[in-house]
VOGU-3710 file (C-alpha; in Angstrom, 3 decimals, decimal comma):
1> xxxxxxxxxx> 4,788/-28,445/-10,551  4,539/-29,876/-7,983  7,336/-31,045/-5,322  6,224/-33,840/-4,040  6,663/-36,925/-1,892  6,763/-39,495/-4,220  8,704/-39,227/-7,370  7,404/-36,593/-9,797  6,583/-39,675/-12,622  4,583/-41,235/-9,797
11> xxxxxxxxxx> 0,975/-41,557/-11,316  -0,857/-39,946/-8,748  1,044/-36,752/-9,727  0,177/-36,043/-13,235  -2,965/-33,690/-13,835  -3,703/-35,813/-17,141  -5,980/-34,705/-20,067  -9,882/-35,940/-19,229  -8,806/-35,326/-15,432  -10,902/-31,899/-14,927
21> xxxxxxxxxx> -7,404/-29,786/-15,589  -7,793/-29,375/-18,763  -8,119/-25,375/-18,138  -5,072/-25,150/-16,518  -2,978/-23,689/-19,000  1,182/-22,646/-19,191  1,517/-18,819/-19,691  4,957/-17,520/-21,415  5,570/-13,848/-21,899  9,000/-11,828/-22,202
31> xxxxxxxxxx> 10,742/-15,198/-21,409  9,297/-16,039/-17,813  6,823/-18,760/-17,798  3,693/-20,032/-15,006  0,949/-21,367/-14,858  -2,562/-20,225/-15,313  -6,254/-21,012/-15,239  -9,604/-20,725/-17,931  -12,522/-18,674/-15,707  -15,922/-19,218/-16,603
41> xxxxxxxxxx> -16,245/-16,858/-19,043  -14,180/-18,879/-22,192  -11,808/-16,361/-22,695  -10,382/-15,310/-19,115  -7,226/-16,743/-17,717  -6,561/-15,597/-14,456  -2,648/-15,312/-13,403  -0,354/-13,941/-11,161  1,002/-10,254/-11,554  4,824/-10,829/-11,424
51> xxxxxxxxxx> 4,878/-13,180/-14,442  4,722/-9,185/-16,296  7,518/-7,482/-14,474  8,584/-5,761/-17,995  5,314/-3,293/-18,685  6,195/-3,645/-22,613  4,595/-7,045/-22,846  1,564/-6,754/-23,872  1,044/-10,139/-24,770  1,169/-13,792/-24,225
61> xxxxxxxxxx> 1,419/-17,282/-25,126  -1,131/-19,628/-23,850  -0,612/-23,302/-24,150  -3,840/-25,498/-23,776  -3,104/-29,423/-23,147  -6,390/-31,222/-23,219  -8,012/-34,061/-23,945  -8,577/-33,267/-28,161  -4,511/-32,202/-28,441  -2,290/-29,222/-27,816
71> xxxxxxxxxx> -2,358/-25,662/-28,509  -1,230/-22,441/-28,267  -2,871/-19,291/-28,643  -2,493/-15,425/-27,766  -3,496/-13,061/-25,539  -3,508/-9,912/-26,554  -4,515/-8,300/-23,382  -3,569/-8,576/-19,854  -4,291/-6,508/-16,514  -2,667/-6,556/-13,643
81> xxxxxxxxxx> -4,310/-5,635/-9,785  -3,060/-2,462/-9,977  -2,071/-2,531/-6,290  -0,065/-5,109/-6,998  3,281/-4,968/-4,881  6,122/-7,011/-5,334  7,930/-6,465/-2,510  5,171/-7,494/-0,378  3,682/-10,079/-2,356  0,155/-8,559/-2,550
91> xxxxxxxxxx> -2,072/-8,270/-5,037  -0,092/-10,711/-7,178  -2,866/-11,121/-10,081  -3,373/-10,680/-13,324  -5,815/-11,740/-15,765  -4,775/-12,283/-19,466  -7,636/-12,519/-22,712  -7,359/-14,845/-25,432  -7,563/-13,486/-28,699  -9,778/-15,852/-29,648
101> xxxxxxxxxx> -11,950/-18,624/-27,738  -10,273/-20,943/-25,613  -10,889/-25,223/-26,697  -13,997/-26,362/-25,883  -12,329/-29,264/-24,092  -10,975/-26,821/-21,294  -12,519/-27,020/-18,343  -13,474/-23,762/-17,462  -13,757/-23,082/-13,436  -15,671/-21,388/-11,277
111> xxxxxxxxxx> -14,613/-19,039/-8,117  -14,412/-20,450/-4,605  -16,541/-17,777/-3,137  -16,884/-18,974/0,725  -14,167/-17,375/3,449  -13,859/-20,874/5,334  -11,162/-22,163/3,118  -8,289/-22,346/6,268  -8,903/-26,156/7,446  -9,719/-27,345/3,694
121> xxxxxxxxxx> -7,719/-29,994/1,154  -7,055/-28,387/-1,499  -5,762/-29,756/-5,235  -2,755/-27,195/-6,657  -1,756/-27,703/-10,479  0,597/-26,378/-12,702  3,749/-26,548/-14,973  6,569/-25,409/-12,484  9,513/-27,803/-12,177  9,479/-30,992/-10,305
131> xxxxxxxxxx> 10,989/-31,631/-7,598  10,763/-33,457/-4,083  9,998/-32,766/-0,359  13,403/-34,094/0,123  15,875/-32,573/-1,910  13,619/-29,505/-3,429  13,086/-28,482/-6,729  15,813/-29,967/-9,455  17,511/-27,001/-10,533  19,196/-29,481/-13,585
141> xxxxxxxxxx> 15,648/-30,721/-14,556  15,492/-30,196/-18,695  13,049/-32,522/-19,516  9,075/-31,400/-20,865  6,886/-29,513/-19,146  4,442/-31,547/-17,361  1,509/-30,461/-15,848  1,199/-32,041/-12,520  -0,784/-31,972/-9,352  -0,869/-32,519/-5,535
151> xxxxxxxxxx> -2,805/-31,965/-2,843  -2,052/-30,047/1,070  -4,300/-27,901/3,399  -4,405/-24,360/3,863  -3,279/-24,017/7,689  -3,822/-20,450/8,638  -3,403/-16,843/6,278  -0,353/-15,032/5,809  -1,370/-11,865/8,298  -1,426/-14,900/11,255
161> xxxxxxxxxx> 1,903/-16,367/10,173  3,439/-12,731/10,698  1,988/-11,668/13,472  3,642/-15,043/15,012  6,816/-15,019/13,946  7,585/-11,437/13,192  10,409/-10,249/11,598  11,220/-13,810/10,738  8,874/-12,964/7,534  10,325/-10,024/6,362
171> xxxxxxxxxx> 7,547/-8,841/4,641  4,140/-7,722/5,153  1,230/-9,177/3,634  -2,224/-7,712/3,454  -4,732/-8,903/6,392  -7,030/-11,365/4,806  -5,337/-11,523/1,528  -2,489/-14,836/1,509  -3,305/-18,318/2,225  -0,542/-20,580/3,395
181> xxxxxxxxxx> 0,110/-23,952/3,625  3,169/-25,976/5,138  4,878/-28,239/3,208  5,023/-31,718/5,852  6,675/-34,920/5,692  5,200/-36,601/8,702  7,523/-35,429/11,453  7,010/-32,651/13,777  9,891/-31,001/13,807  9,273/-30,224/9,456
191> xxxxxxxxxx> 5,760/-29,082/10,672  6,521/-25,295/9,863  2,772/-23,860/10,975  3,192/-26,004/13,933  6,773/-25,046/14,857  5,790/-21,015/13,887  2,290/-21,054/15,129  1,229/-24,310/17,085  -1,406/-25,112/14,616  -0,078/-28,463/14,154
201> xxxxxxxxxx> -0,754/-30,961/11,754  1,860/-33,667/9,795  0,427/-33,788/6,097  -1,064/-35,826/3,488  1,524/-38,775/3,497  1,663/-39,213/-0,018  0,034/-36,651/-1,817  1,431/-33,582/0,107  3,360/-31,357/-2,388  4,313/-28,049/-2,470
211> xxxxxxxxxx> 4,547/-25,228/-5,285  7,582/-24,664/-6,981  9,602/-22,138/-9,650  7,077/-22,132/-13,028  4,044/-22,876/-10,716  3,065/-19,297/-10,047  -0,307/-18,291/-11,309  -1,421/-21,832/-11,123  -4,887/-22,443/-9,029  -5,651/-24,229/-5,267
221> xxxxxxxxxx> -8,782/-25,792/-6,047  -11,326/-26,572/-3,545  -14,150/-28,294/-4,780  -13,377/-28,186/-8,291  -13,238/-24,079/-7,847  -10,078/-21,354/-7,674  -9,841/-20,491/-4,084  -5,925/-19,551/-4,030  -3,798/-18,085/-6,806  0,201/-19,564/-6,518
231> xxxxxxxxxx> 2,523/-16,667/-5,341  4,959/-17,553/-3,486  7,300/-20,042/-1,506  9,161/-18,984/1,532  11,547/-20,591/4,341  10,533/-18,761/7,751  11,797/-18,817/11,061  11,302/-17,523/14,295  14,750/-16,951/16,411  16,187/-20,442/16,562
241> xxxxxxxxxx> 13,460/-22,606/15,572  13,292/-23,126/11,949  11,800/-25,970/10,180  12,903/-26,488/6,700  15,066/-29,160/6,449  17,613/-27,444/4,323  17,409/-24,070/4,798  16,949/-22,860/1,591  14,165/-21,867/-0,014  13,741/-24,866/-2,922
251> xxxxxxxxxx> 10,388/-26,215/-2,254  11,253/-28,422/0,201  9,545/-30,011/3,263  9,437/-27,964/6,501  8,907/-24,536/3,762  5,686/-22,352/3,451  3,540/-21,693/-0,251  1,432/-18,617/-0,078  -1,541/-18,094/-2,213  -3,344/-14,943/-3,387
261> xxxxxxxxxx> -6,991/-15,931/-1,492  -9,530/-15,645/-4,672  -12,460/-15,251/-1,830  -10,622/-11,363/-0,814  -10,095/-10,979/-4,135  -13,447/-11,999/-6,158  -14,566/-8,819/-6,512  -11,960/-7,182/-8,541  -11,726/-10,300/-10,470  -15,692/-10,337/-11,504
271> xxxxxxxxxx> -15,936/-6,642/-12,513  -12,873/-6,767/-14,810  -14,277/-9,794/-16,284  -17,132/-7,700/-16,812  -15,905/-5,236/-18,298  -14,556/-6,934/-20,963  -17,525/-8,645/-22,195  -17,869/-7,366/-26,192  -20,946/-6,360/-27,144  -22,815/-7,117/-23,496
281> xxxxxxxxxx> -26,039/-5,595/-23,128  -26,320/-2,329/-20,704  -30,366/-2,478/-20,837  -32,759/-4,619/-21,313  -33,881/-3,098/-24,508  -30,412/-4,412/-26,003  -30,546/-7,587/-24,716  -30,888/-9,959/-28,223  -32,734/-13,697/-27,068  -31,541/-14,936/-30,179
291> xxxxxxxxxx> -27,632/-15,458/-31,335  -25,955/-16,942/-34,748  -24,321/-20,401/-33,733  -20,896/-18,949/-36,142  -18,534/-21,537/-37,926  -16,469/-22,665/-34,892  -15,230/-21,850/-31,743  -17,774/-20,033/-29,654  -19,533/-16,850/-29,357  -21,109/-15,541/-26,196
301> xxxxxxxxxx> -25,139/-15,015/-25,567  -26,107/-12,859/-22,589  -28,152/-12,788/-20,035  -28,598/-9,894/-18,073  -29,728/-10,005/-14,503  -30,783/-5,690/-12,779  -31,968/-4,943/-9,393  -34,890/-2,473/-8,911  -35,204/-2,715/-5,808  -32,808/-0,025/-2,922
311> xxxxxxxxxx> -30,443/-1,564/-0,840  -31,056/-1,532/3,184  -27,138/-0,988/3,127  -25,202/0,782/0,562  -22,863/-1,855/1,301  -24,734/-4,777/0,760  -23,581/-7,717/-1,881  -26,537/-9,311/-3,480  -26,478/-12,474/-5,460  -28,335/-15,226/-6,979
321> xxxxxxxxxx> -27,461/-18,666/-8,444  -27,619/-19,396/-11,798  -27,534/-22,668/-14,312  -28,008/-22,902/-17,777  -30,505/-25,646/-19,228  -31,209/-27,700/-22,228  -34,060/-26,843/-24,391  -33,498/-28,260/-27,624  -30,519/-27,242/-27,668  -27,878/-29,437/-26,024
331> xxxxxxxxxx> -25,299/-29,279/-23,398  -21,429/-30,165/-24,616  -22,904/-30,318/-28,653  -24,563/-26,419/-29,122  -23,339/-24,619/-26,268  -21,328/-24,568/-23,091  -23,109/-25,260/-19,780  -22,372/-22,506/-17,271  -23,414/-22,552/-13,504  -22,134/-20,360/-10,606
341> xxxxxxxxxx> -23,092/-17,384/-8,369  -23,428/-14,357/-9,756  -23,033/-11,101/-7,409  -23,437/-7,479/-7,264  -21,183/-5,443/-5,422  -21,965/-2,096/-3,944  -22,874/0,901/-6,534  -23,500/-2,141/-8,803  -27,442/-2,772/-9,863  -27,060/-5,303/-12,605
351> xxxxxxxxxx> -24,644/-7,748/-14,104  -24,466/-10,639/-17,406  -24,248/-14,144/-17,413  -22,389/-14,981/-20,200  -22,918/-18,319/-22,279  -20,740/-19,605/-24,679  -22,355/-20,973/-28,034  -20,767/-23,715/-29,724  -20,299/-22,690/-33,564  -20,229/-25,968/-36,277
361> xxxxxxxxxx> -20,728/-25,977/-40,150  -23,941/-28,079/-39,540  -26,993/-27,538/-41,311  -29,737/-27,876/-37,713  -33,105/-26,075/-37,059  -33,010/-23,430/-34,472  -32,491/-24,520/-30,821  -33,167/-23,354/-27,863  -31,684/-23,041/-24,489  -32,501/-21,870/-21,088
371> xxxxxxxxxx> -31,339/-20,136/-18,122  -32,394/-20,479/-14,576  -31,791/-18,087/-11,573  -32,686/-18,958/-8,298  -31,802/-18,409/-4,618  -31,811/-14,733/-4,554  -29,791/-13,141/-1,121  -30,391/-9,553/-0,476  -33,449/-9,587/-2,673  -36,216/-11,163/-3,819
381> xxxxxxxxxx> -38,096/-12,471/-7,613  -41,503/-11,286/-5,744  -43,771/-12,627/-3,536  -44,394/-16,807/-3,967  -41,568/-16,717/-6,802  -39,095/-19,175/-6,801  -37,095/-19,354/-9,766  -36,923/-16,948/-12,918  -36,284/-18,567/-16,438  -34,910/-16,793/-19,452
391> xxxxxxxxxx> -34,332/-18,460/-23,568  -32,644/-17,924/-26,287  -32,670/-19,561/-28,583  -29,335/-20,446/-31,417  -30,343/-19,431/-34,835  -29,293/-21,951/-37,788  -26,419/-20,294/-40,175  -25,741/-22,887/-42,299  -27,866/-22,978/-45,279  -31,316/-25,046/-45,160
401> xxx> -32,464/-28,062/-44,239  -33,678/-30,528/-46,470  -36,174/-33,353/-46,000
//
């Protein structure tokens, strides 16, 4: 990824190591490849479906490039949306585990949770094959794969686009479900959402790119958090106006990328997160405040967040904020710091937090660490209470101390 404006070796296009994209990761199974990205629970990448359009593989290679080296490791478990539909192109996602826990230098990312992402820049990543606005993706390209990056707007969603140009778009998205963004090289008549839909607008100059073949799966970040999922590129028309340069569908200027919107889709994504969780607590009776650091890699502590209270509306989402905090233990050295919104969906009454402890072979006194939920929506910590605060605390593995 990405096509681009500039040259694909142009600086401003690589998503280097150190950069923040460290959990954007290449995902191979039964020979197709795309892009992917780490969610906030360590072990989570979330994907598109039609990477898996054999339903054999049950696995897949995951290749981490961050700032302490390469590698590759396996999941050994993936789910698709099982409304997926391919000839639609909804409910293109997937999420894949990791067999074991992902580097600590991945970033790992957070959902984009608010509904006003039409209007916003977004960053895309991913490994797909370079290209430019120009000429479209190099079909000869043989060289590495190279994580790259650029940055375009999400215009309008996919429902708006067909309802607009009709059956110029010969397929039928899901209302609410597809962002799109127009691929623009400064001149109006390669402004496809203003040719198709009159919401006009002429790009980023120079960092306007597009998605391409390989990029699929990748994220649209918006503030540093997944708000699209990479599906699909199309060249649309409607009757005799039609605005890609070339008329073919390469990733070229003038063309349309569609993204799965995370936002429609958070729900499914957070319960089946959930749900694999090993060893989560169900009741506060099982809940253990105290966790072995292990070896290496990490290991997850949980904190488990229940509603007492009765909803007003059987339909009603509540939610609270969450961030962890440093006791003695420390941020980056003992464990992974985890912030976000957690939510419960209807029928739902409680939920973890999961946070990832950072195992060594280190010989350390205990250490504690703490988590803070605030900003409760739909409910409330009691009267005059602000903030609740929960610890556990890392218990030494590693033989004694000695003075």
């Amino acid at each position: 990824m990405v096509t681009t404006v500039t040259h694909y070796t142009d600086a401003r296009n690589r998503a280097n190591a150190g950069e923040g994209y460290d959990g954007v990761v290449r995902v191979s199974a039964g020979g197709f490849f795309g892009t992917g990205s780490l969610l906030f629970d360590g072990r989570a990448i979330l994907t598109a479906a039609h990477l898996f359009p054999d339903a054999s593989v049950k696995t897949a290679d995951v290749h981490f490039e961050t700032s302490s080296g390469e590698q590759t490791l396996i999941a050994n478990r993936i789910t698709l949306l099982s409304t997926y539909d391919d000839e639609q192109g909804n409910d293109d996602l997937a999420i894949v585990w990791l067999s074991s826990s992902a580097p600590l230098a991945a970033n790992r990312y957070n959902l984009y949770r608010g509904s006003d992402e039409i209007g916003k820049t977004m960053t895309m990543v991913g490994y797909g094959t370079p290209g430019s606005g120009s000429t479209g993706v190099i079909d000869s390209y043989t060289g590495p794969y190279m994580r790259l990056k650029a940055s375009n707007q999400f215009d309008t969603d996919a429902t708006t686009v067909k309802s607009w140009v009709g059956s110029g778009m010969g397929w039928t998205p899901s209302p609410g479900s597809q962002l799109v963004a127009d691929f623009d090289n400064g001149a109006s008549d390669a402004d496809a959402l203003g040719q198709l839909t009159y919401r006009t607008g002429t790009g980023l100059g120079a960092d306007e790119g597009m998605s391409s073949t390989g990029d699929s799966g990748g994220p649209a970040f918006i503030n540093g958090q997944i708000a699209g999922v990479t599906s699909y590129g199309a060249s649309v028309f409607n009757g005799s106006t039609d605005p890609d340069i070339d008329t073919k569908t390469n990733s070229s200027f003038g063309e349309l990328g569609f993204w799965q919107r995370v936002s429609h889709y958070q729900q499914w994504i957070d319960q089946t997160v959930r749900a694999q969780h090993v060893n989560a607590p169900k009741t506060a009776a099982e809940v253990e405040k105290s966790v072995s650091e292990g070896n290496g890699g990490t290991t997850h502590v949980y904190f488990l967040l229940q509603f007492t209270g009765v909803r007003s509306d059987p339909k009603q989402l509540l939610s609270v904020d969450y961030a962890t905090r440093d006791g003695t233990a420390k941020a980056g050295e003992d464990y992974i710091s985890a912030s976000g919104k957690l939510i419960l969906y209807p029928n739902e009454t409680q939920a973890v937090i999961p946070v990832e402890i950072i195992g060594d072979a280190l010989s350390e006194p205990n250490e504690t660490l703490y988590m803070d939920v605030t900003n409760p929506v739909g409910g409330s910590f009691g009267e005059g209470v602000v903030r609740l605060t929960a610890m556990r605390t890392i218990l030494n593995d590693d033989g004694n101390l000695w003075a």
